[in-house]
N, C-alpha and C positions, 0 to 999 in steps of 0.2 A: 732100091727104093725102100726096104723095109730098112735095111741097115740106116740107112739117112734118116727115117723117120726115128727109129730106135736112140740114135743117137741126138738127134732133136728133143725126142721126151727125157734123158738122161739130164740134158744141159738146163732146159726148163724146170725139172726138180731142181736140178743144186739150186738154181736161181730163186727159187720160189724159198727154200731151203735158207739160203743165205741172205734173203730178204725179211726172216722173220726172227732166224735167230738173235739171241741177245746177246748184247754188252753188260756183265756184269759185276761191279764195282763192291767188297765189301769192305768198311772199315770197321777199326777197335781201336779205341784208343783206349791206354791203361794209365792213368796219372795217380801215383799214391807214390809214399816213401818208397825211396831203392827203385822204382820201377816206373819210368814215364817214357813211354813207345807207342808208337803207331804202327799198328796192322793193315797193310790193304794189299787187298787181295782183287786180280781180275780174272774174269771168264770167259772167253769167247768161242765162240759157235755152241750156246748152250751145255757149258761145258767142257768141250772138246781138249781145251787149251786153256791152261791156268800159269796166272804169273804170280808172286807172292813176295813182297820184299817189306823189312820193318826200317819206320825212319824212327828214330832217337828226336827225342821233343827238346832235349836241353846236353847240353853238351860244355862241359867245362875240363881246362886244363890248369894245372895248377890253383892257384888264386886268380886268375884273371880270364878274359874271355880273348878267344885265340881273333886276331884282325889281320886282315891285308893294308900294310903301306904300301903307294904306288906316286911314288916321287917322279918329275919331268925336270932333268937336268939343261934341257935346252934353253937357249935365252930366248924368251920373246919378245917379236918385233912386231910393234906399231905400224898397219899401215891404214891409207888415206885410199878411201874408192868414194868417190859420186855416183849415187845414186837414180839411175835412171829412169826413164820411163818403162826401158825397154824389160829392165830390173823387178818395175813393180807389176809390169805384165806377168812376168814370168814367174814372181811372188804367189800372184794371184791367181796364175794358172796349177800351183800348187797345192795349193790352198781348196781349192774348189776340188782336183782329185782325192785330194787327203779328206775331205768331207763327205764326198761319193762314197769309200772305200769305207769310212769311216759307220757311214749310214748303213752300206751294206752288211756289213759285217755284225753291228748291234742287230738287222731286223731279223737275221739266219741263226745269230745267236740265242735272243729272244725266243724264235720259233724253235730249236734246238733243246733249249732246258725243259721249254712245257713239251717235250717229249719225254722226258726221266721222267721214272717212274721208283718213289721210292717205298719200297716191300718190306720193310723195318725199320723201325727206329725206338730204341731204348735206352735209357738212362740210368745210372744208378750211381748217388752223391750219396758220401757220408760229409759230414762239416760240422766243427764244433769249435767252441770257444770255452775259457777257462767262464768266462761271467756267462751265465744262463740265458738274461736277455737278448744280450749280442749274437748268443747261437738261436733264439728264435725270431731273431729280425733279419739275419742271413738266412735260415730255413725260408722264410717267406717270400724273403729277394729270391732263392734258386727256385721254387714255385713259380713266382711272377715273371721270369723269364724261362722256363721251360714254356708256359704260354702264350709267351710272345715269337718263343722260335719255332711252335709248332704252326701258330699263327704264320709266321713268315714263310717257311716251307710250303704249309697250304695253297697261296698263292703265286709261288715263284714254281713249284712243281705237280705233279701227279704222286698226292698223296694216298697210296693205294693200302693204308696199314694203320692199325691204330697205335700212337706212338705209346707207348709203355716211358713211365716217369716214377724213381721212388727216392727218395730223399728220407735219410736220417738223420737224425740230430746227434750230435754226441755234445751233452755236459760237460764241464768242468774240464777240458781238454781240447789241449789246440791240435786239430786235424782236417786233413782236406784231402779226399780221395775221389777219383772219378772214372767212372766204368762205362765207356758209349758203346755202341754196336747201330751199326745204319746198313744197307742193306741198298743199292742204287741199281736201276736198269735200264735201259735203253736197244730199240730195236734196231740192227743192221742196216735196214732198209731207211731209216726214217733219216740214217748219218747218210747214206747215199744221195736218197733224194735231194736234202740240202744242201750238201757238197754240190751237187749238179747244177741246183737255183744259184746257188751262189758263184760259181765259174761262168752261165749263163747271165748272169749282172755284170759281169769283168765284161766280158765281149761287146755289150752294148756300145754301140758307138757315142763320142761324149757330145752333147748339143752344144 
């Protein structure tokens, strides 16, 4: 009895445990001469477990940019179907799932962002131009959108930080450098629950 109980109170921490812990997301990105990379970094079980990989923002070979060609040597053929009733049933019976699924999936995703939680966010532009004016009409455009993106963020998430923004001018010289760091979290439990709402909307039987 005590062992069962014992064993009961163990499984109920982890749980309680793995229902609070976070998901935590950091990026960097570094854009300046010689050096344009993305840092992201994740967390999980507060810590516990950390992954870390950098992506490359631009990537060039030679003089030109590397593509996939994907040729179909096959001949195609023309064919003739009538379209039926039975056709547009089935059209429509398609249609109508793909809209369900469709629905479902925006209202969990929706509920799922205003769950992040974002605990940083900093900025730091250098930008200049050889003509003096042009570098203080570009300073006030990256002003005028640092407050549109903090604006946006605001709404779209759980802004739990005050975002840090500094911007320099540089004169007489053309240059463009950019230094982010954000800071993103979310709890275990909150990805569980919705995962659960949203397999419970699969099951619903369709009217």
């Amino acid at each position: 009895m005590w062992i069962f109980a014992g064993i009961s109170f163990i499984i109920l921490i982890l749980l309680i445990y793995l229902f609070y812990s976070k998901i935590t997301m950091t990026i960097r990105i570094n854009f300046q001469k010689g050096l344009k990379h993305a840092d992201i970094q994740f967390k999980v079980f507060n810590g516990v477990y950390k992954k870390k990989f950098s992506i490359p923002l631009f990537e060039q070979k030679g003089e030109g940019i590397v593509y996939a060609e994907q040729t179909n040597l096959e001949e195609e053929k023309e064919t003739e179907k009538l379209f039926t009733i039975q056709d547009m049933n089935q059209a429509k019976e398609l249609y109508d799932r793909f809209l369900q699924q469709y629905n479902h999936v925006k209202r969990h995703t929706k509920e799922l962002v205003k769950k992040v939680k974002i605990e940083k966010l900093s900025t730091d532009v250098k930008i200049g131009l050889e003509e003096a004016d042009w570098t203080a009409y570009l300073t006030s455009g990256v002003w005028m959108f640092h407050s549109w993106i903090t604006l946006l963020l605001s709404s779209v998430f759980q802004l739990k930080c005050k975002p840090e923004h500094h911007v320099h001018s540089l004169f007489g010289v053309n240059a463009f450098a950019l230094h982010l760091s954000c800071i993103a979290s979310i709890r275990l439990g909150h990805l569980i629950v919705i995962g659960i709402r949203f397999r419970m909307d699969q099951r619903v039987p369709k009217t």
